[in-house]
C-alpha positions as CSV (number, residue, x, y, z in Angstrom):
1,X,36.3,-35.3,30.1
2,X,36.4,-37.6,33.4
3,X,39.3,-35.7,34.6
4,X,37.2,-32.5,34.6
5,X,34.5,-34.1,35.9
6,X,36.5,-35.2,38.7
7,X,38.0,-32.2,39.3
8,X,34.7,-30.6,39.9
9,X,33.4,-32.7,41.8
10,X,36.4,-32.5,44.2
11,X,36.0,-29.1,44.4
12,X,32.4,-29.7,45.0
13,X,33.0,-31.9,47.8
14,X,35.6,-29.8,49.5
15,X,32.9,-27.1,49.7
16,X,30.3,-29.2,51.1
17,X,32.6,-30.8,53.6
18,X,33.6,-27.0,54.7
19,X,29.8,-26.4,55.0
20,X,29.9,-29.6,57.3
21,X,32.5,-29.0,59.3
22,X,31.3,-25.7,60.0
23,X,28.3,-26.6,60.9
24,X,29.4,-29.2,63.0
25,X,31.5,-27.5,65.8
26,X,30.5,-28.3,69.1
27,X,28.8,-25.8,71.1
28,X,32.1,-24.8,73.4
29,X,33.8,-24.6,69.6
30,X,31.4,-21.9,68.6
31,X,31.3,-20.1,71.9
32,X,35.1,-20.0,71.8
33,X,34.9,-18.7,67.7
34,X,32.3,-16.4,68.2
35,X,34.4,-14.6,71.0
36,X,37.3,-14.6,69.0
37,X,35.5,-12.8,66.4
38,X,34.0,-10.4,68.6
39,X,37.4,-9.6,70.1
40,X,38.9,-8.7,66.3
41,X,36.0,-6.7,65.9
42,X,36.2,-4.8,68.7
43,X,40.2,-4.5,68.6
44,X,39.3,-3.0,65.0
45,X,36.7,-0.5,66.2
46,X,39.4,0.8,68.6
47,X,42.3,1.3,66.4
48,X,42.6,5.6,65.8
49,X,41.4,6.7,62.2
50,X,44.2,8.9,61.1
51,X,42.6,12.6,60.3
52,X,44.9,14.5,57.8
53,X,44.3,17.6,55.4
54,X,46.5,19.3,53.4
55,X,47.0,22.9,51.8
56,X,48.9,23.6,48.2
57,X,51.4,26.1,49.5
58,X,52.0,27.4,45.4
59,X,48.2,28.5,46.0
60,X,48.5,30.0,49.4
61,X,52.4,32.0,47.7
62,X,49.7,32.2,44.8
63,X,46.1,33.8,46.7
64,X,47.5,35.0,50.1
65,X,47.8,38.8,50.4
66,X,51.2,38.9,52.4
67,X,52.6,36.6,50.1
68,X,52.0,38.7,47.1
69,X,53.1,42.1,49.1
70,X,56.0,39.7,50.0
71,X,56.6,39.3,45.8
72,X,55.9,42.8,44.8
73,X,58.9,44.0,48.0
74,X,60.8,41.4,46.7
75,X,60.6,43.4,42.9
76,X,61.0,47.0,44.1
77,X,64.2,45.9,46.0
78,X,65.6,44.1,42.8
79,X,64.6,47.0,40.8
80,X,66.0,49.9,43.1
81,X,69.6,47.7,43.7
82,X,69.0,47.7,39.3
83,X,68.6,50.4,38.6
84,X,71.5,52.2,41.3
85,X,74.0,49.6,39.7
86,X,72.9,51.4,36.4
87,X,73.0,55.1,37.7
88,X,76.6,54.8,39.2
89,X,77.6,52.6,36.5
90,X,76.8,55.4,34.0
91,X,78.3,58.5,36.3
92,X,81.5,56.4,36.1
93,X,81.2,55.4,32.6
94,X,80.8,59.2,31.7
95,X,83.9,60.4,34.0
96,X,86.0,57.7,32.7
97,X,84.9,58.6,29.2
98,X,86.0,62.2,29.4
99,X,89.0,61.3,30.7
100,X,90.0,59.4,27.5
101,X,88.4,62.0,25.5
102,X,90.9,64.5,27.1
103,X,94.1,62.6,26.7
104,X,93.2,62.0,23.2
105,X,92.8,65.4,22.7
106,X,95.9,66.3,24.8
107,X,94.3,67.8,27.4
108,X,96.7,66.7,30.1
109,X,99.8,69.4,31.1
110,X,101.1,67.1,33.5
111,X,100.8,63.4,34.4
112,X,99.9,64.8,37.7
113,X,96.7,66.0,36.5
114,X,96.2,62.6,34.8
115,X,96.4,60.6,38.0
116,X,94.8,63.2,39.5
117,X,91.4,62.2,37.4
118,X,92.2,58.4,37.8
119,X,92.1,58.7,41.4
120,X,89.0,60.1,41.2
121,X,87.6,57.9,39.1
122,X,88.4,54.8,41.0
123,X,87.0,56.6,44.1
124,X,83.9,56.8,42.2
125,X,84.2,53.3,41.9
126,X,85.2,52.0,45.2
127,X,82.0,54.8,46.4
128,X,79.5,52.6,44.0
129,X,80.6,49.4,45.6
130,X,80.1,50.2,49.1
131,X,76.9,52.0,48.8
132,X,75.4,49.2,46.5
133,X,76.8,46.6,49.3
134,X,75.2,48.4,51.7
135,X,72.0,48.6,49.6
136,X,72.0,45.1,49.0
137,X,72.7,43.8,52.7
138,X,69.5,46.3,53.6
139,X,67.2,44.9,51.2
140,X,67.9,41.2,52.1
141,X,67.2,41.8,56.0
142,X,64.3,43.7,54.8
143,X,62.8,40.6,52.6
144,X,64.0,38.0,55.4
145,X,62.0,39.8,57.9
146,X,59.0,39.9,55.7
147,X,59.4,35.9,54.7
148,X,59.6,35.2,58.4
149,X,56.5,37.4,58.9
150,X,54.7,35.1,56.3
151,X,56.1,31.8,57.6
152,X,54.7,32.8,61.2
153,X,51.3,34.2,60.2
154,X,51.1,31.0,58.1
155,X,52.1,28.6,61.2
156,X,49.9,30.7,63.6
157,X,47.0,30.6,61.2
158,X,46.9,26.8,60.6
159,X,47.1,26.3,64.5
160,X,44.4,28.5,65.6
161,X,43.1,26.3,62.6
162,X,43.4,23.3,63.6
163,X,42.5,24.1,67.2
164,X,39.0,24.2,66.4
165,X,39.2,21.4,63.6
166,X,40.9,18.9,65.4
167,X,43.4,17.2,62.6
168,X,45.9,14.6,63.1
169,X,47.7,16.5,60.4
170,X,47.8,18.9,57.7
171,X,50.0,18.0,55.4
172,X,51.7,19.8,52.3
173,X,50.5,18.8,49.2
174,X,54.2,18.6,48.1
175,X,55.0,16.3,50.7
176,X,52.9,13.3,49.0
177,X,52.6,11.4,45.4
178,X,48.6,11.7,45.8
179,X,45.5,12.8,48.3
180,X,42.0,12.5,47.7
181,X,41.1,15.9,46.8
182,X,38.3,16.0,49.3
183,X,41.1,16.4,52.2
184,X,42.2,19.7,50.2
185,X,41.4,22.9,52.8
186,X,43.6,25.5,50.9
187,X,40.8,27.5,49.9
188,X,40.0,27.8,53.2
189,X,43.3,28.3,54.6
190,X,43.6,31.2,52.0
191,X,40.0,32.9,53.1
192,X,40.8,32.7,56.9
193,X,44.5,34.1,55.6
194,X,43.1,37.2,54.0
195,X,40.5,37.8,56.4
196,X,42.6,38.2,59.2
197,X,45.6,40.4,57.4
198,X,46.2,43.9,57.3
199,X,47.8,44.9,54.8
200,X,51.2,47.3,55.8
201,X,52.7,50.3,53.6
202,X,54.8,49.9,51.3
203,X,58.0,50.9,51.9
């Protein structure tokens, strides 16, 4: 029980001999704190504040007009390259077809006529390949120019943005474990997005 006593009065008097020698300083010793002080203070006052926002792009690919033209191109393209890989398939499926249907029935005089029908078939094929090739290389410049059209309307957009806002940064949500959702502007981003896109013909 004297032990604790002790102990708090120790602590006790350390306090009270801070309060002392606090008070105690000398005029030129508080002139010389007080400046120190003021100088942290006003070292602090003139370090920047960072300004940073951020957008969501899976809302922008999500709410933004050109994005969703850019998914509905990317569709028709996969569904014309599917469905011409299905039309040529089945043109050569059917030739091939009545060529085996003819040699079972012995339809063939001659092994001339024979090769005659395989040549055409694999014609047919070597046709299909270059014209779905060709399809295929059309349809990916196609789509690249439309995802560099979004990139650029997106990177224009947030720098007319941020000429009038004045940000540090704008940042990608995906860039970052966690913001405070108050720095979130995609909602804006999006409106100013769509207000200032016209929408182009399908193809």
């Amino acid at each position: 029980m004297k032990k604790l006593s002790y102990a708090v009065s120790a602590l006790l008097l350390a306090g009270a001999l801070a309060g002392v020698t606090g008070c105690s300083q000398s005029p030129t010793e508080q002139t010389a704190a007080n400046l120190v002080g003021n100088s942290a203070k006003t070292d602090s006052a003139t370090q920047p504040s960072l300004n940073i926002r951020f957008v969501d792009m899976d809302s922008i690919a999500a709410n933004y007009n050109l994005a969703r033209d850019l998914q509905e191109a990317q569709l028709r393209a996969y569904s014309r390259l599917d469905n011409a890989q299905k039309q040529r398939g089945a043109e050569i499926q059917k030739l091939a077809g009545e060529i085996q249907q003819k040699m079972n029935n012995n339809g063939y005089l001659s092994e001339a006529s024979y090769n005659a029908d395989m040549a055409k078939v694999n014609k047919m094929q070597q046709d299909a390949e270059t014209y779905l090739g060709n399809l295929q290389r059309s349809q990916e410049q196609e789509l690249a120019q439309l995802t560099m059209q979004l990139h650029d309307s997106i990177n224009s957009f947030i720098n007319d943005y941020n000429a009038k806002h004045g940000y540090d940064a704008i940042l990608l949500r995906s860039s970052g474990l966690y913001f405070n959702p108050a720095l979130d502007i995609t909602s804006e981003v999006v409106a100013g997005l769509n207000a200032r896109y016209t929408k182009v013909a399908a193809k």
